[in-house]
Each structure stands twice: as C-alpha cells, then as structure tokens.
C-alpha positions as a Markdown table, in Angstrom:
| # | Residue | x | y | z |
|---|---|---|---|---|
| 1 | Unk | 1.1 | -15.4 | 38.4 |
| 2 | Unk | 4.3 | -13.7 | 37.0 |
| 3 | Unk | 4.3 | -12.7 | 33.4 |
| 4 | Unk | 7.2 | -11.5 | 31.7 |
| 5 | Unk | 6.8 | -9.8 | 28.3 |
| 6 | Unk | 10.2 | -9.0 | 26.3 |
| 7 | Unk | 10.5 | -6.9 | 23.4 |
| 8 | Unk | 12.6 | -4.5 | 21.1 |
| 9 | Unk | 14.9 | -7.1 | 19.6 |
| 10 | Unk | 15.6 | -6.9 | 15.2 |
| 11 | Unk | 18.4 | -7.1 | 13.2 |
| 12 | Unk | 21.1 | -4.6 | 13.6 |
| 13 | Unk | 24.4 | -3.7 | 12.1 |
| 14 | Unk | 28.2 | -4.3 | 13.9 |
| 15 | Unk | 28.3 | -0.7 | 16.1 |
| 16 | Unk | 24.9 | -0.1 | 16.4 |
| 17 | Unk | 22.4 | 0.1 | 19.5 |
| 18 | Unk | 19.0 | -1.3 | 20.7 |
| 19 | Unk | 16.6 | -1.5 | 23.4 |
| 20 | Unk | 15.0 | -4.5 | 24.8 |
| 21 | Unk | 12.2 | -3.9 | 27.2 |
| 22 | Unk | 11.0 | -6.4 | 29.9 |
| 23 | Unk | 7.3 | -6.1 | 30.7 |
| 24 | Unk | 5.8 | -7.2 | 34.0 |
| 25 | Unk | 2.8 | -8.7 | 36.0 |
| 26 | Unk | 1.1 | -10.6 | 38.2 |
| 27 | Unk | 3.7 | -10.0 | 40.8 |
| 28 | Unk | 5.0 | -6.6 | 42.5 |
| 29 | Unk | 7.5 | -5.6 | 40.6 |
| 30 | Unk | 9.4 | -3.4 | 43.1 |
| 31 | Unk | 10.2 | -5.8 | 45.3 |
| 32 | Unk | 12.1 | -7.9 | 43.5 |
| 33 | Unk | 15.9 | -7.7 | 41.9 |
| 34 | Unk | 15.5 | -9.0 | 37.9 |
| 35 | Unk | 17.8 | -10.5 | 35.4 |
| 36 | Unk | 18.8 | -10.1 | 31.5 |
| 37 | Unk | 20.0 | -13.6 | 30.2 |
| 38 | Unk | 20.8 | -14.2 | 26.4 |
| 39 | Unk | 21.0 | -17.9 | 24.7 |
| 40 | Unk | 23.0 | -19.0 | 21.7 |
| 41 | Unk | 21.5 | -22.1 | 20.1 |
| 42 | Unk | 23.2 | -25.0 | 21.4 |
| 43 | Unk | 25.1 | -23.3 | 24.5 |
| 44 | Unk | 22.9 | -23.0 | 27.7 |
| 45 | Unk | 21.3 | -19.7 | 28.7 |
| 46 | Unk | 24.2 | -16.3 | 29.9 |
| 47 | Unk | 23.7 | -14.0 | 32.8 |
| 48 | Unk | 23.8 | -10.9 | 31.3 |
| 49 | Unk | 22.7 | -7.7 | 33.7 |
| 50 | Unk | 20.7 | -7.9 | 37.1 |
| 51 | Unk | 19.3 | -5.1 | 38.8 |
| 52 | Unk | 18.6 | -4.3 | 42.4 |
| 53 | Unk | 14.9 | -3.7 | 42.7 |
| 54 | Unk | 14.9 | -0.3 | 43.4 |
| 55 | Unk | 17.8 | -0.1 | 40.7 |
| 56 | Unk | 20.3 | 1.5 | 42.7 |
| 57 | Unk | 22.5 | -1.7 | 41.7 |
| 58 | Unk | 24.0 | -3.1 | 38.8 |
| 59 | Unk | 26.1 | -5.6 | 37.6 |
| 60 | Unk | 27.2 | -7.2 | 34.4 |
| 61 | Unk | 28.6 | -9.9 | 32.2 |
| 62 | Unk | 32.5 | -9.1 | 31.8 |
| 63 | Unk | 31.6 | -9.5 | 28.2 |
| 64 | Unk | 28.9 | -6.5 | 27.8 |
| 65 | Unk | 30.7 | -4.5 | 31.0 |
| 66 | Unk | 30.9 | -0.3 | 29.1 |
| 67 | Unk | 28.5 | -1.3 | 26.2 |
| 68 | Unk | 25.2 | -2.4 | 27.9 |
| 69 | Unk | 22.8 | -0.6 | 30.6 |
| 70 | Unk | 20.3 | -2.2 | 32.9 |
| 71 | Unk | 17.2 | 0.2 | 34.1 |
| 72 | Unk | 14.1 | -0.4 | 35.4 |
| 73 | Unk | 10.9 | 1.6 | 36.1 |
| 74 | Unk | 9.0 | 0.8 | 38.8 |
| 75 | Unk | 6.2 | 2.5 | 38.2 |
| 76 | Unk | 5.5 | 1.3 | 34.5 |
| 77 | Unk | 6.5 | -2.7 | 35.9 |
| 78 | Unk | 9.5 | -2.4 | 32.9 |
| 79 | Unk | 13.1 | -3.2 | 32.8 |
| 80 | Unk | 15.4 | -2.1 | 30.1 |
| 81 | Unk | 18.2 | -3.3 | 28.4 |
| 82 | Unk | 20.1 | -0.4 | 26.5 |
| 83 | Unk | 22.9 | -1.8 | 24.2 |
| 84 | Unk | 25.4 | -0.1 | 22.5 |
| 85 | Unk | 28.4 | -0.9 | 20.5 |
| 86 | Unk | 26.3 | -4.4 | 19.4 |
| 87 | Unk | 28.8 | -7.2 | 18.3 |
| 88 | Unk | 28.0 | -10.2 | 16.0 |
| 89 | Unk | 28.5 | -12.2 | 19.3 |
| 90 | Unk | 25.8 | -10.4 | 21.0 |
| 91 | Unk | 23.2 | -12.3 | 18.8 |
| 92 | Unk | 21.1 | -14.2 | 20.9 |
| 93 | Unk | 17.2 | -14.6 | 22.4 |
| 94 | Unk | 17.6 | -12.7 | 25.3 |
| 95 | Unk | 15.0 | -13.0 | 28.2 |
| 96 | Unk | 13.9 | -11.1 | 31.5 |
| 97 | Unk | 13.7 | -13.3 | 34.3 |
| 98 | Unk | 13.9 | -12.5 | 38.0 |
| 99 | Unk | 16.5 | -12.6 | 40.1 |
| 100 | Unk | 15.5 | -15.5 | 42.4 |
| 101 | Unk | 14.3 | -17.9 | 39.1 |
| 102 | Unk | 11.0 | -19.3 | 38.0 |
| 103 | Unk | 9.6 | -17.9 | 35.3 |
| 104 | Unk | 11.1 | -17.7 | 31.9 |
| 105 | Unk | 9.7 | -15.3 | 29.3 |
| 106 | Unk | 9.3 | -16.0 | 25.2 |
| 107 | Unk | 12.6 | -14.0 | 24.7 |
| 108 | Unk | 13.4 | -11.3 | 21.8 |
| 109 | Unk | 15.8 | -12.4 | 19.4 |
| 110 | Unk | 18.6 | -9.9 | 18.7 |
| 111 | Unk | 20.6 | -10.2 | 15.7 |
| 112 | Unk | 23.9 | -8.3 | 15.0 |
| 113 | Unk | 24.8 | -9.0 | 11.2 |
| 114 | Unk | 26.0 | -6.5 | 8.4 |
C-alpha cells in the first residue's frame, strides 16, 4: 500500500530557502518517476517538479524553473524538494505523489510572508 509522508514546510521570509522531504513505502520506490504538486486554496492542485526514478531527469513548472531542485534517494525511499529564492506566491500545501497518480499524501504547508 503506498504511503507518502511530506515534510519540512514553515513559515519563511521573501528570499529565503526550504526543504520539503517526501517519505516513502509500501511500494519500490526506484521504480517509479514522482511528482511535487503545490495547492492554493480555492485553485486546483499545480505540477510543480517530477523526477525520473533513477533521477537522472528533471523537469519543472515555468514558474519555479532556476529557483527549485528535485532529488531523490533511492536508497532512503526520499524525494526532496530544495527551494530557493521563496516568493509569497510559492505559499501553498505541497504534496509528493507519483508520477502515474493514486495516492495523495497529507501535504506540508509552506508559507512565504515577511
């Protein structure tokens, strides 16, 4: 049964950084490409970053492209999200999901206010 854990999120100032962290089981984790999504109350749920699952590829939302990383290590069953250069319009929940769907995770809310 997959189970997706995310964590790190707080409050943060404009220009600053965090780490989310995306802890997971019940499935093999190496085999499988996974997601960062973020969700604004009242607008529906943003692809942020996927990663290939060895994590030799990445992509990201136009709208984080330079500031945010995507990593994963396979041998703890964690994905990363590393985010720099925060903006007030990065606050959000943002979750870990897979690539191919299912399973949504409780989320970490981020919050980027001075």
């Amino acid at each position: 049964q997959v189970h997706l854990v995310e964590s790190g999120g707080g409050l943060v100032q404009p220009g600053g950084s965090l780490r989310l962290s995306c802890a997971a089981s019940g499935f093999t984790f190496s085999m499988y490409a996974m997601t960062w999504y973020r969700q604004v109350p009242g607008k529906e749920r943003e692809l942020v970053a996927t990663i290939s699952s060895s994590g030799g590829s990445t992509n990201y939302a136009e709208s984080v492209e330079g500031r945010f990383t995507i990593s994963r290590d396979n041998a703890k069953n964690t994905m990363y999200l590393q985010m720099n250069s925060l903006k007030p319009d990065d606050t959000a929940v943002y979750y870990c999901r897979l690539a191919s769907g299912g399973y949504w995770g409780q989320g970490t809310q981020v919050t980027v206010s001075s």
